[in-house]
PyMOL CGO cylinders between C-alpha atoms (Angstrom):
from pymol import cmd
from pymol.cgo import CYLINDER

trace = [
    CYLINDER, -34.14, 2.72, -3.79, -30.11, 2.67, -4.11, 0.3, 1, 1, 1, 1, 1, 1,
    CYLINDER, -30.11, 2.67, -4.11, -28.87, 6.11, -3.07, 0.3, 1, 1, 1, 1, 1, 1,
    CYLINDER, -28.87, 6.11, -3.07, -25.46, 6.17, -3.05, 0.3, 1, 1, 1, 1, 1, 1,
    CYLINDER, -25.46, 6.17, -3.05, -22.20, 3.97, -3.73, 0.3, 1, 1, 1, 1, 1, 1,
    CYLINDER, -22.20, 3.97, -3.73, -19.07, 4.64, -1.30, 0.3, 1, 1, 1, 1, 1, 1,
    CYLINDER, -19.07, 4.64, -1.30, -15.47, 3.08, -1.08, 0.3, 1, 1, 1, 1, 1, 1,
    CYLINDER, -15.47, 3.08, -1.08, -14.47, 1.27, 2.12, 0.3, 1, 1, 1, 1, 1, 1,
    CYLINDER, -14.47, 1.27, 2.12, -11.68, -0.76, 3.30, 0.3, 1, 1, 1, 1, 1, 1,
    CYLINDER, -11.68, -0.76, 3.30, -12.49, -3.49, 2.60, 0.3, 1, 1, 1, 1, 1, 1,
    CYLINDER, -12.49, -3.49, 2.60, -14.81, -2.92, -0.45, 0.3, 1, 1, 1, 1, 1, 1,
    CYLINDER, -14.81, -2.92, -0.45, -17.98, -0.90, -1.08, 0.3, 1, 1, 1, 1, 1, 1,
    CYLINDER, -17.98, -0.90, -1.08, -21.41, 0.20, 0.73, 0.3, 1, 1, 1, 1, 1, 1,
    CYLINDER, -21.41, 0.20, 0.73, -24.52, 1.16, -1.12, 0.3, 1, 1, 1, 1, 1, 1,
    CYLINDER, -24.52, 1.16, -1.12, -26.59, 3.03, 0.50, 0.3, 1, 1, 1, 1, 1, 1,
    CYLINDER, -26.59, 3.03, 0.50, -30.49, 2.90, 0.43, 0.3, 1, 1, 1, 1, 1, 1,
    CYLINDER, -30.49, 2.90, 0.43, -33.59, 4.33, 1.28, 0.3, 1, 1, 1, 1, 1, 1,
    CYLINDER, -33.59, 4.33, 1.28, -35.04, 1.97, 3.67, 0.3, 1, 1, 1, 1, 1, 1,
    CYLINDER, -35.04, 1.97, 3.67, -34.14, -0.89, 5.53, 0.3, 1, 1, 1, 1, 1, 1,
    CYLINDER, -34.14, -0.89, 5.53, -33.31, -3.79, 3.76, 0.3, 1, 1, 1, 1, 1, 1,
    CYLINDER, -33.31, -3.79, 3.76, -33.91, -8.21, 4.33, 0.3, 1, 1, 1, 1, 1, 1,
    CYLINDER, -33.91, -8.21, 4.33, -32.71, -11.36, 2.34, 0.3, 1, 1, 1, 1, 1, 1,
    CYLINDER, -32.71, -11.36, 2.34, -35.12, -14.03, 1.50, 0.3, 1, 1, 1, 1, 1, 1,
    CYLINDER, -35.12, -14.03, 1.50, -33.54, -17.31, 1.24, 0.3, 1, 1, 1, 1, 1, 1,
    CYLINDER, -33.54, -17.31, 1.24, -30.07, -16.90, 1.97, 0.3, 1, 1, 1, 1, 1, 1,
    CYLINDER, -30.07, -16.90, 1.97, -28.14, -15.17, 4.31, 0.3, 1, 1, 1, 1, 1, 1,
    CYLINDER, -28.14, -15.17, 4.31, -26.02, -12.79, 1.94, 0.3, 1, 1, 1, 1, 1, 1,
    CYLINDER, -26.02, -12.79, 1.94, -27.36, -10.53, -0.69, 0.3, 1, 1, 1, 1, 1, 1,
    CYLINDER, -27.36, -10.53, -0.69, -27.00, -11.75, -4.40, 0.3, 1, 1, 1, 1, 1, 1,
    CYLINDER, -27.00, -11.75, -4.40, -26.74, -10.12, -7.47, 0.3, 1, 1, 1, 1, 1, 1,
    CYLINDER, -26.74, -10.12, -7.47, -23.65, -7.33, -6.95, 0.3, 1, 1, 1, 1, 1, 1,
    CYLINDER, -23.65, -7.33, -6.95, -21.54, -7.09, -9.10, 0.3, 1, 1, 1, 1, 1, 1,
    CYLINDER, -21.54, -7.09, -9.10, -18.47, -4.66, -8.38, 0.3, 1, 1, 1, 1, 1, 1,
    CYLINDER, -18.47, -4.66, -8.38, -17.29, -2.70, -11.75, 0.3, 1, 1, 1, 1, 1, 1,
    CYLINDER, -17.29, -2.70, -11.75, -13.35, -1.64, -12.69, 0.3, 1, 1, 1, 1, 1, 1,
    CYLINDER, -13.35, -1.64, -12.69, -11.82, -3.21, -16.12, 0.3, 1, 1, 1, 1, 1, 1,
    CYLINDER, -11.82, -3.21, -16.12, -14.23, -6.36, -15.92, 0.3, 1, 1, 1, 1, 1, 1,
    CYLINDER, -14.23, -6.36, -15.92, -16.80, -6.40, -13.64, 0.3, 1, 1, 1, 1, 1, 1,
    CYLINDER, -16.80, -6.40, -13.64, -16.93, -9.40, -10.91, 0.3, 1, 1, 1, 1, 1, 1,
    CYLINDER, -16.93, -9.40, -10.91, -19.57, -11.00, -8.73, 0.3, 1, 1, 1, 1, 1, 1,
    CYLINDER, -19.57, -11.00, -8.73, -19.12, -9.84, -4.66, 0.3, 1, 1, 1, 1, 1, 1,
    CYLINDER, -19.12, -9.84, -4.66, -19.90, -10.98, -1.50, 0.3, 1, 1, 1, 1, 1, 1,
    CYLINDER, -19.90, -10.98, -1.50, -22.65, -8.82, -0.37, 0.3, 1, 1, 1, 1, 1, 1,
    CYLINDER, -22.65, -8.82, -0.37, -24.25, -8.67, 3.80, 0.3, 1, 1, 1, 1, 1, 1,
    CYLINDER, -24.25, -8.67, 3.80, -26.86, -6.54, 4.81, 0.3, 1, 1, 1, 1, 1, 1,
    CYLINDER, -26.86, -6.54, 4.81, -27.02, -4.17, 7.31, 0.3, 1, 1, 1, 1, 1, 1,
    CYLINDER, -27.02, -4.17, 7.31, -30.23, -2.13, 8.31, 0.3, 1, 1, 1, 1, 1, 1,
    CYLINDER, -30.23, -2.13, 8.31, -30.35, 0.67, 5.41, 0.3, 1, 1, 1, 1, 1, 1,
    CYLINDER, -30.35, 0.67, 5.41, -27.02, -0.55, 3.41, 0.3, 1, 1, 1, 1, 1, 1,
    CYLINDER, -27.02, -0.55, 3.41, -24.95, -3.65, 2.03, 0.3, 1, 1, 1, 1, 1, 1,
    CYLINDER, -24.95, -3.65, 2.03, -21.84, -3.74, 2.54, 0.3, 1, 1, 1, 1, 1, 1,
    CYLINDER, -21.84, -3.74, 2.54, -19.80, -5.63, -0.84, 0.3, 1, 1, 1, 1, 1, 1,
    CYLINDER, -19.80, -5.63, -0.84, -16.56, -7.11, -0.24, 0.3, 1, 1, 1, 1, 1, 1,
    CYLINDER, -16.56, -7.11, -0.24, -14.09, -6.29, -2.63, 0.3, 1, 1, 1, 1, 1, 1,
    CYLINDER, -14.09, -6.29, -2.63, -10.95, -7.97, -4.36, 0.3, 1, 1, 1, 1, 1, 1,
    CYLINDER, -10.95, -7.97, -4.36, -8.65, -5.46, -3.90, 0.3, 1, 1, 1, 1, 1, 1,
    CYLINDER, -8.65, -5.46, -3.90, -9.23, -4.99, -7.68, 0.3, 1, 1, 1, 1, 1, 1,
    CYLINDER, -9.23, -4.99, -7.68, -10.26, -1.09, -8.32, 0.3, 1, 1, 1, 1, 1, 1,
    CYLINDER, -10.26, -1.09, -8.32, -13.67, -0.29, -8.23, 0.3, 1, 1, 1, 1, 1, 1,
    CYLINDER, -13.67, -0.29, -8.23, -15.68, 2.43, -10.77, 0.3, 1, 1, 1, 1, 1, 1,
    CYLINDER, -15.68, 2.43, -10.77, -19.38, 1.24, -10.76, 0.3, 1, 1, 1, 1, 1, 1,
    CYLINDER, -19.38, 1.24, -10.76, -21.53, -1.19, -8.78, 0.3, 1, 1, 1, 1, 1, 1,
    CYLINDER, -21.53, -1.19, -8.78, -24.36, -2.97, -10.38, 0.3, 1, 1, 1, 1, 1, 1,
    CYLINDER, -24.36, -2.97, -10.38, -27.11, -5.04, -9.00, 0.3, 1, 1, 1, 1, 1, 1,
    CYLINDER, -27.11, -5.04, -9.00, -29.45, -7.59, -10.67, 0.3, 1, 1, 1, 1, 1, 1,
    CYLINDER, -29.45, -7.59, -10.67, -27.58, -6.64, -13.93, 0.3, 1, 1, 1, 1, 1, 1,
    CYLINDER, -27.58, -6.64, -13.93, -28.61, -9.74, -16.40, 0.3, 1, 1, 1, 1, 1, 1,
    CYLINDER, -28.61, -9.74, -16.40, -31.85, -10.37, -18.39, 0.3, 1, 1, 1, 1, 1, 1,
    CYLINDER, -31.85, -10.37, -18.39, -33.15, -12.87, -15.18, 0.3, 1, 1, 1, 1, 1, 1,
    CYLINDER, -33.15, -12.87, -15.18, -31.09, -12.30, -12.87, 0.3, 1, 1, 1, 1, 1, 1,
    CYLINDER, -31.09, -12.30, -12.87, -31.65, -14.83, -9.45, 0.3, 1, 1, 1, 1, 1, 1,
    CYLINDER, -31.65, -14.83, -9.45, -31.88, -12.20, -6.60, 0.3, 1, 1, 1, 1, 1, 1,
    CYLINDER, -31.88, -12.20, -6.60, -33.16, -12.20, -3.06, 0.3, 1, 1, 1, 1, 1, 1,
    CYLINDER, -33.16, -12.20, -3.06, -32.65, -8.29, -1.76, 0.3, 1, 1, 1, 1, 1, 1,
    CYLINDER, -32.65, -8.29, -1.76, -36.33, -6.78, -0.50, 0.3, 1, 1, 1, 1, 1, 1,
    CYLINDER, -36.33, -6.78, -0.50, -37.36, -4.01, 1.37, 0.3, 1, 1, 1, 1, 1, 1,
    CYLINDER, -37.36, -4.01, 1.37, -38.99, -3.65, 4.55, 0.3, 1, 1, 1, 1, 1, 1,
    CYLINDER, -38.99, -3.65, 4.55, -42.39, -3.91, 2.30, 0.3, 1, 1, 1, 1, 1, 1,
    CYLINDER, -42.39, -3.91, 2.30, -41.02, -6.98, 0.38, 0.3, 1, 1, 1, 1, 1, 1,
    CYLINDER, -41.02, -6.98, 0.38, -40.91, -5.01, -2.31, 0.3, 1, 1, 1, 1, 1, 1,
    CYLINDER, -40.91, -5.01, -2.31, -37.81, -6.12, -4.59, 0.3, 1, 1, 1, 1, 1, 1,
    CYLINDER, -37.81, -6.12, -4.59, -34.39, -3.75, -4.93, 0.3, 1, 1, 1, 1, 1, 1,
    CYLINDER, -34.39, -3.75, -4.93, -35.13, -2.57, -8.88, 0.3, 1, 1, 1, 1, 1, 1,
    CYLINDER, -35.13, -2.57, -8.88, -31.67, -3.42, -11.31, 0.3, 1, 1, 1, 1, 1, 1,
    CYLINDER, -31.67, -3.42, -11.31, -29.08, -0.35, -10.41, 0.3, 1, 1, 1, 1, 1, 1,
    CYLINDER, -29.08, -0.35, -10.41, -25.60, 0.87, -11.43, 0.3, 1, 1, 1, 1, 1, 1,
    CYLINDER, -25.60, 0.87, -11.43, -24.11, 3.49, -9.59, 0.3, 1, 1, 1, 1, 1, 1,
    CYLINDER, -24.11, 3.49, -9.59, -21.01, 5.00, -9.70, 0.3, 1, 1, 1, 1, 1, 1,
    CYLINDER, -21.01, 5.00, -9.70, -18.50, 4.77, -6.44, 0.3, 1, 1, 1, 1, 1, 1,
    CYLINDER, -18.50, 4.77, -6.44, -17.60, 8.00, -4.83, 0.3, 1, 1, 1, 1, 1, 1,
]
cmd.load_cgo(trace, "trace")
């Protein structure tokens, strides 16, 4: 489960509860990073977090999976999937 959103940088990491894989792919997809419009973002894993990198664009919200079918490929250490999130930056 996401726990937390927090500006970097170069961008944003969410936080989560357990350690996290990609299936398929080397980077994360289905991020999007939320100011006026909300944009699609590079996202890498690392252990417990992904780090997103922004645009230099400002940043209120993060979303993940955020479509009717969205095409993602972010598990857990179970291979359970990451559920749809938003969560707001801090």
């Amino acid at each position: 489960m996401p726990v937390s959103a927090t500006r970097t940088a170069n961008g944003v990491t969410v936080s989560f509860t357990k350690p996290l894989q990609t299936l398929s792919g080397a980077s994360a997809i289905g991020f999007e990073l939320c100011g006026a419009t909300c944009r699609f973002a590079e996202a890498r894993v690392h252990g417990n977090s992904v780090e997103l990198t922004g645009d230099g664009q400002p940043v209120a919200k993060v979303r993940y999976a955020w479509a009717d079918y969205p095409v993602v490929n972010l598990y857990d250490a179970d291979l359970l999937p990451v559920p749809v999130f938003e969560l707001p930056v801090n």
